[in-house]
DSSP file (Angstrom, degrees, kcal/mol; ACC not computed):
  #  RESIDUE AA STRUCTURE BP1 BP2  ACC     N-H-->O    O-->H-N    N-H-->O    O-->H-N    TCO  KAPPA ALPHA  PHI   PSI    X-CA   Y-CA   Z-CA
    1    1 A X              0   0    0      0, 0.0     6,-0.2     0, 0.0    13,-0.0   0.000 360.0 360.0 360.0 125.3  133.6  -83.0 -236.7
    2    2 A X  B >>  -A    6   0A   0      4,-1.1     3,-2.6     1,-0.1     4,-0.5  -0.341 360.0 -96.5 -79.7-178.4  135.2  -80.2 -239.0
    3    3 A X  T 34 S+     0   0    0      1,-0.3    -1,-0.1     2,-0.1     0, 0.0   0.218 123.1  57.9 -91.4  36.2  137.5  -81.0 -241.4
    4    4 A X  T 34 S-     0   0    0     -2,-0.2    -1,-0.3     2,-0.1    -2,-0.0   0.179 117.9-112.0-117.0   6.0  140.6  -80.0 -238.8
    5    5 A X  T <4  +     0   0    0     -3,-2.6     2,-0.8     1,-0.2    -2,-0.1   0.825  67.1 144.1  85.6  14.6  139.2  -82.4 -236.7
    6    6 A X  B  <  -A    2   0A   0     -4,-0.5    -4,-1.1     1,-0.0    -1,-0.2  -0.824  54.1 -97.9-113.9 107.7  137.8  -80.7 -233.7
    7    7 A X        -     0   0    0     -2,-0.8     2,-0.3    -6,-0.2     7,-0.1   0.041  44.2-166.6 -29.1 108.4  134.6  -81.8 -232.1
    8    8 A X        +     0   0    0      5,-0.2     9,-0.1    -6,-0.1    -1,-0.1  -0.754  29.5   6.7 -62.4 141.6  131.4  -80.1 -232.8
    9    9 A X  S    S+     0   0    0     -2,-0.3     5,-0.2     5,-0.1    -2,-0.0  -0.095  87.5   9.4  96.2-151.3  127.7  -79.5 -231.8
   10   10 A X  S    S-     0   0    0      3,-0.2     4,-0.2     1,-0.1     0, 0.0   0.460  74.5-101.2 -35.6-163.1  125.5  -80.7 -228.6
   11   11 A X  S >> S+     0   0    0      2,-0.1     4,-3.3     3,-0.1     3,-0.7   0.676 123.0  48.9 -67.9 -64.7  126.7  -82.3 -225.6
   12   12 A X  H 3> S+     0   0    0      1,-0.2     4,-3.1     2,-0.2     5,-0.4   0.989 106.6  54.5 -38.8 -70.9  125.5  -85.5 -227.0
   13   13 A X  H 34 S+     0   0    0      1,-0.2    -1,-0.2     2,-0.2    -5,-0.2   0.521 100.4  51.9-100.3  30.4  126.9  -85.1 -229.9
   14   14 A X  H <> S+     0   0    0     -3,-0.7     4,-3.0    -4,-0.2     3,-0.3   0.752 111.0  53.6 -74.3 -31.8  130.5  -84.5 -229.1
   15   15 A X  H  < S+     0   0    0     -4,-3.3     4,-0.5     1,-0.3    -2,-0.2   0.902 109.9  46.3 -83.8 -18.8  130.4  -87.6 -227.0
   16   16 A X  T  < S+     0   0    0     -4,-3.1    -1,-0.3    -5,-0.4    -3,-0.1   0.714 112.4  47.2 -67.3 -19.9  129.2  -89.6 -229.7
   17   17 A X  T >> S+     0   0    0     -5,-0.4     3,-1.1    -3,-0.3     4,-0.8   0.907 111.7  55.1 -89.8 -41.5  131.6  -88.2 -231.9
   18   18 A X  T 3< S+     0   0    0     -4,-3.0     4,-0.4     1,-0.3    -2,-0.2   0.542 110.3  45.3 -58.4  -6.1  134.6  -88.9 -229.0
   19   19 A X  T 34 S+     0   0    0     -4,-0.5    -1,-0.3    -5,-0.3    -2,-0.1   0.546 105.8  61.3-125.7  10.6  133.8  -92.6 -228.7
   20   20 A X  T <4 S+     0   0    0     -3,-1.1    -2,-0.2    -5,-0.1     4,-0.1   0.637 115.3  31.3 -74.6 -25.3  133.7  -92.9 -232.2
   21   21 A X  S  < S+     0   0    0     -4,-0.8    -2,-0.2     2,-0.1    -3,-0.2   0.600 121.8  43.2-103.2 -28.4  137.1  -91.8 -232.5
   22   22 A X  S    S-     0   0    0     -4,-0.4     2,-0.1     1,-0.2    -3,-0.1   0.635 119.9-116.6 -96.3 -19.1  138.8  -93.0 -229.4
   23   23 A X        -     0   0    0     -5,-0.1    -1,-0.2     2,-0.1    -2,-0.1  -0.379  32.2 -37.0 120.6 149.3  136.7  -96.4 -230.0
   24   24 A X        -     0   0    0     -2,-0.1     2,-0.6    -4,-0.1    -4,-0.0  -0.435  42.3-164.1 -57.8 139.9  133.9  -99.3 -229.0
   25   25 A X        -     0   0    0      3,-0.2    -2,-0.1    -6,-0.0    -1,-0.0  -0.991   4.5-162.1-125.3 122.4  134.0  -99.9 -225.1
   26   26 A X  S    S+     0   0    0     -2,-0.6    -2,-0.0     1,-0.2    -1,-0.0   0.516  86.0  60.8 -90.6   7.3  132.2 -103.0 -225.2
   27   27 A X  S    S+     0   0    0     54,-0.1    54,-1.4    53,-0.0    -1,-0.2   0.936 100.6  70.1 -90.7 -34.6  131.5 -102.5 -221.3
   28   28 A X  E     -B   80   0B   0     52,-0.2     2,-0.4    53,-0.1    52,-0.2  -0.357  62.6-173.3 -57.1 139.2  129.5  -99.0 -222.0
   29   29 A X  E     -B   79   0B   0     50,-2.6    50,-5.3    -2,-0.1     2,-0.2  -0.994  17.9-150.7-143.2 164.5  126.7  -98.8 -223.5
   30   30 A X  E     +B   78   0B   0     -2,-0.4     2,-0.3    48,-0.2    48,-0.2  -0.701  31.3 166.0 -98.4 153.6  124.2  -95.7 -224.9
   31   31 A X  E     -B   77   0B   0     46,-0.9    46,-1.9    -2,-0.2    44,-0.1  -0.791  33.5-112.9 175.6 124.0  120.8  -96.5 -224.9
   32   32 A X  E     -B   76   0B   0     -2,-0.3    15,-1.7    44,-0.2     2,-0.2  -0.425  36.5-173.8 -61.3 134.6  117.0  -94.4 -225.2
   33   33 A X  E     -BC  75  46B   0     42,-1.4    42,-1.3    13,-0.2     2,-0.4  -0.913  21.0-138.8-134.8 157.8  114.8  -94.1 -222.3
   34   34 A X  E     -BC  74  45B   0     11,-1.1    11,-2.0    40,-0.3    40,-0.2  -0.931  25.4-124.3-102.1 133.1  111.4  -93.0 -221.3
   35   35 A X  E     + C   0  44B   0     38,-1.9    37,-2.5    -2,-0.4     9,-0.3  -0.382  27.1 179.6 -66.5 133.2  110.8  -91.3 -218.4
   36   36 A X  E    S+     0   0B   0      7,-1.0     2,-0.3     1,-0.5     8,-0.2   0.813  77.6  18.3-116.5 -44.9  108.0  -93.4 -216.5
   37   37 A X  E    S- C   0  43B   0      6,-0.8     6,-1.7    33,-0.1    -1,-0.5  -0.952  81.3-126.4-143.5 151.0  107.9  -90.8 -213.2
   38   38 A X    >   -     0   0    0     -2,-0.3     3,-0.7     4,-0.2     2,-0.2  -0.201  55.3 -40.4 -97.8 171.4  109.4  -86.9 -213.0
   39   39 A X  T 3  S+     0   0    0     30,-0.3    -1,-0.2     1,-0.3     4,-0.0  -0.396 118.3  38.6 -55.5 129.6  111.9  -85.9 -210.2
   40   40 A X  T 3  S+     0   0    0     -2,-0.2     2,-0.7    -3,-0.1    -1,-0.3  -0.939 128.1  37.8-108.7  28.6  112.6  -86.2 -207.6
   41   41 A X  S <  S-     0   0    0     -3,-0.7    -4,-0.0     2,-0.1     0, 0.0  -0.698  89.8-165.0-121.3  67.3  111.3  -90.4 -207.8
   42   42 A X        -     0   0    0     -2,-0.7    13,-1.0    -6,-0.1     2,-0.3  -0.511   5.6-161.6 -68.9 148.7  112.9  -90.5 -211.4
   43   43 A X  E     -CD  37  54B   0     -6,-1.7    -7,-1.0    11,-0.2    -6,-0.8  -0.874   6.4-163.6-104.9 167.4  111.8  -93.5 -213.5
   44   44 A X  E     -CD  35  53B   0      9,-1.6     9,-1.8    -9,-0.3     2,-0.6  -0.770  23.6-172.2-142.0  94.6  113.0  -95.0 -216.2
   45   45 A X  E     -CD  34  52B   0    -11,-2.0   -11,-1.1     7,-0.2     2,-0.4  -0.550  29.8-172.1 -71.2 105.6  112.0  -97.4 -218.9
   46   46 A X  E   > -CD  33  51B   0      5,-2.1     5,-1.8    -2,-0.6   -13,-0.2  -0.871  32.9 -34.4-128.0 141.1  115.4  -98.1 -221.0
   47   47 A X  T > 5S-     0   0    0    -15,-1.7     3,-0.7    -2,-0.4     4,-0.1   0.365  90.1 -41.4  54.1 177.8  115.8 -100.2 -224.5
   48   48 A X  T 3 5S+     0   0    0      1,-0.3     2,-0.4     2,-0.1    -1,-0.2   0.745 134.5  48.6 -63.6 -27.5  114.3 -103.1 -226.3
   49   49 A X  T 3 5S-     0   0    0     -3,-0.0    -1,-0.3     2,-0.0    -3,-0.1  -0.140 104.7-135.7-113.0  51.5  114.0 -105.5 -223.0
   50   50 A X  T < 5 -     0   0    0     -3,-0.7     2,-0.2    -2,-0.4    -3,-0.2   0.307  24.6-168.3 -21.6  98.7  112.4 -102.4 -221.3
   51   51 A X  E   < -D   46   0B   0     -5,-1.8    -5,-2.1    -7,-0.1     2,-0.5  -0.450  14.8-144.6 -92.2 138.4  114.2 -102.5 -218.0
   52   52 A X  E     -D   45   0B   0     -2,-0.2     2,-0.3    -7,-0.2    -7,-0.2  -0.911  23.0-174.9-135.3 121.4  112.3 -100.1 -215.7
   53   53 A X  E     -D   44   0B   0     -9,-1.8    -9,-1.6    -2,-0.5     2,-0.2  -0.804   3.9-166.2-119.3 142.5  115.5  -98.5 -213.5
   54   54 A X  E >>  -D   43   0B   0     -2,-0.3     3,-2.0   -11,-0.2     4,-1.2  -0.641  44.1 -67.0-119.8 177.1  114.4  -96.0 -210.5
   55   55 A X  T 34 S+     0   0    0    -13,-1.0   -12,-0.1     1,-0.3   -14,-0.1   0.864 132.6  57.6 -37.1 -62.7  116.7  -93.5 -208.5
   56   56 A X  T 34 S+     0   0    0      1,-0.2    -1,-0.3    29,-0.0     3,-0.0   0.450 106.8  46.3 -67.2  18.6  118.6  -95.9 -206.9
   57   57 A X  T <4 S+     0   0    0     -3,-2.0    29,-1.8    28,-0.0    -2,-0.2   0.608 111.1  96.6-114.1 -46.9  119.7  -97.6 -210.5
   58   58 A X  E  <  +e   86   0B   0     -4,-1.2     2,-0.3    27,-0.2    29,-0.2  -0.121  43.0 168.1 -47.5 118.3  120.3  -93.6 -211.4
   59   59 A X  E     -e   87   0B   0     27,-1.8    29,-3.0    -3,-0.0     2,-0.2  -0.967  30.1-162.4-128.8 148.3  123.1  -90.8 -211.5
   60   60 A X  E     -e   88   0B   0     -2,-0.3     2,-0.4    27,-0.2    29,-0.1  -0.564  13.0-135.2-100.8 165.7  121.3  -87.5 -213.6
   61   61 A X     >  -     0   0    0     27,-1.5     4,-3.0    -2,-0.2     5,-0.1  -0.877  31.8-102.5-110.5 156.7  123.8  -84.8 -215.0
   62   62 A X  H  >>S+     0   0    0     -2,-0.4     4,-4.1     1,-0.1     5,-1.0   0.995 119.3  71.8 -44.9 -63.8  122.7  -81.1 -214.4
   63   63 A X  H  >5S+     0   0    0      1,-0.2     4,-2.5     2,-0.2    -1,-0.1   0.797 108.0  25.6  28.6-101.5  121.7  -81.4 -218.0
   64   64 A X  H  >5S+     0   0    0     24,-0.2     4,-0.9    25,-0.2     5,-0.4   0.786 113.9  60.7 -61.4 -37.9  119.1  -83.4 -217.5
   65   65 A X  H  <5S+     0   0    0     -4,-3.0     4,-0.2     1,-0.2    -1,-0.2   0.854 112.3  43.8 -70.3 -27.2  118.0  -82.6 -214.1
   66   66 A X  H  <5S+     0   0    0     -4,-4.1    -2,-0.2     1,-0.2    -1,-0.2   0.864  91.6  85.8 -95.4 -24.7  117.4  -78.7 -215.3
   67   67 A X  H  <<S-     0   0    0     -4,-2.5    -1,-0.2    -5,-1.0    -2,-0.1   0.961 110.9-109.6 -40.3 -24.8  115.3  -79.8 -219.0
   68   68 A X     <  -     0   0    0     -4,-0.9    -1,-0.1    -3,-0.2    -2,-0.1   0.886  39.0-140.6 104.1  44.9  112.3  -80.0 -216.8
   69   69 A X        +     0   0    0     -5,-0.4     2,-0.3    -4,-0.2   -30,-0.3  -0.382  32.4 173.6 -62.5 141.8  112.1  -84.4 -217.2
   70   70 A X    >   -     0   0    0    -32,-0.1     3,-0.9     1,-0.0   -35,-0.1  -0.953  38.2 -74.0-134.9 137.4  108.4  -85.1 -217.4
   71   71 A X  T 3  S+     0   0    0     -2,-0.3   -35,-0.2     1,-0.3     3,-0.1   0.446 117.6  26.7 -24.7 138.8  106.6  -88.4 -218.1
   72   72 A X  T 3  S+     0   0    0    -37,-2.5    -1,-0.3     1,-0.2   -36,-0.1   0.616  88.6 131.9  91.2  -3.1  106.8  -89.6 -221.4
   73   73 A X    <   -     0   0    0     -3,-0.9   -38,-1.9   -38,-0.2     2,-0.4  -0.152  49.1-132.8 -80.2 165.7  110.0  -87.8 -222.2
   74   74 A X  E     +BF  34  92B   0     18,-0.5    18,-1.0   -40,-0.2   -40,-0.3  -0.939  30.5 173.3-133.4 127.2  113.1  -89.7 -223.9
   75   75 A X  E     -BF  33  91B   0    -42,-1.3   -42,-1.4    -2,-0.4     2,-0.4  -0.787  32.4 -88.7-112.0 158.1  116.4  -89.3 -222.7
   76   76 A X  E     -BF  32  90B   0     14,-1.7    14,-1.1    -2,-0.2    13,-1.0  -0.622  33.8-169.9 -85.5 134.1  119.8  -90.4 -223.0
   77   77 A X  E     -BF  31  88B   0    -46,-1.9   -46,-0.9    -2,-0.4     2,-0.5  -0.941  12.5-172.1-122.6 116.4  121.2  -93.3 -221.1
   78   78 A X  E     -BF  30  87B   0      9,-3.1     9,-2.7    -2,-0.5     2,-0.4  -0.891  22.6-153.8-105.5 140.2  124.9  -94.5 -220.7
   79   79 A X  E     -BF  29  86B   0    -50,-5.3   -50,-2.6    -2,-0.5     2,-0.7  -0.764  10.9-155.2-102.6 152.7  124.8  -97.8 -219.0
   80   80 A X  E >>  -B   28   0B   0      5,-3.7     4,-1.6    -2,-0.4     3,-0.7  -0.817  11.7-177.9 -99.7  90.7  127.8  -99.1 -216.8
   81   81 A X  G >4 S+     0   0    0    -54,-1.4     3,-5.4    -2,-0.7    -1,-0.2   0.755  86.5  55.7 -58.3 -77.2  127.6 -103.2 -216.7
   82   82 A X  G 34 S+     0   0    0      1,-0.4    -1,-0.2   -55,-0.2   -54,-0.0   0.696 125.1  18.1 -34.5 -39.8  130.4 -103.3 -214.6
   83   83 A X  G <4 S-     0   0    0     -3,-0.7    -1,-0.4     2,-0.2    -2,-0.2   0.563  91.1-139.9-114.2   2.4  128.9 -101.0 -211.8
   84   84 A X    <<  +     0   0    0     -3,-5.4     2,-0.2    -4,-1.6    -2,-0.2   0.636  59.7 135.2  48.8  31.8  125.5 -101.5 -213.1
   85   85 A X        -     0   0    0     -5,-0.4    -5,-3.7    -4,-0.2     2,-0.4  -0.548  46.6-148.5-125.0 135.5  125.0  -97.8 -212.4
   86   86 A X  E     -eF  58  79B   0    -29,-1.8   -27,-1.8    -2,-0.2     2,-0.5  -0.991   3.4-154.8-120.7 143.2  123.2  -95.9 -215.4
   87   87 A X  E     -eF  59  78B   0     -9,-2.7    -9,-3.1    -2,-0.4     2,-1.2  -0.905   6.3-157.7-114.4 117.9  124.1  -91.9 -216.1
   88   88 A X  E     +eF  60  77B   0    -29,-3.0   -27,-1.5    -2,-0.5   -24,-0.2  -0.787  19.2 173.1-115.5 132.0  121.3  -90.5 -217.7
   89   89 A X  E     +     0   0B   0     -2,-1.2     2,-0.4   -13,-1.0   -25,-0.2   0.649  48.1  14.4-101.4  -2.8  122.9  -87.3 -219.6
   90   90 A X  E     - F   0  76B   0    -14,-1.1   -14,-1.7    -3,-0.2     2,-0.5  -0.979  56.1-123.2-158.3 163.0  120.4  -85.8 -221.6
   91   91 A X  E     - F   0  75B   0     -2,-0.4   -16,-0.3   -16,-0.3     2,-0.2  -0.955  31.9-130.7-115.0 109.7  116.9  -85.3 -222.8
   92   92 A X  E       F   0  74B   0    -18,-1.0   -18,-0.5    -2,-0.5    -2,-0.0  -0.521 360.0 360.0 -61.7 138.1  115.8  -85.9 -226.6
   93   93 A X              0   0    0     -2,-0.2    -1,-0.1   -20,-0.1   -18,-0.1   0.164 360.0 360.0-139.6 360.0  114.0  -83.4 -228.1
């Protein structure tokens, strides 16, 4: 954030900087994954109790879908509890 207050940098990290500022939503969460299987069967290994989520757990952004996911990769996960639905928006590099 500059000092007038106006979001900066990646995709990522404006939204990390917007829910920092608007606040905790303790129903959201962010959360690292590794990609277990490429597109179009994505898997996904997410967090410490390595939860392994497949397509049907899955919504991709364009993002993600055009970085090219390939096994082994780490990407960004927001989890929904509520709809139990994960958005995975980005690829770490």
């Amino acid at each position: 954030m500059d000092k007038r207050g106006r979001i900066e940098g990646s995709a990522a990290s404006k939204l990390v900087q917007l829910m920092r500022r608007h606040g905790h939503n303790k129903d959201v969460t962010i959360e690292l994954g590794e990609v277990l299987a490429p597109l179009p069967n994505l898997q996904i290994r997410v967090g410490t109790d390595e939860i392994d989520l497949d397509m049907d757990d899955l919504n991709v952004s364009q993002t993600a879908f055009n970085a090219g996911l390939d096994v082994g990769d780490r990407v960004i996960i927001i989890g929904d509890e509520d709809a139990q639905k994960f958005y995975v928006i980005d690829k770490v590099v």
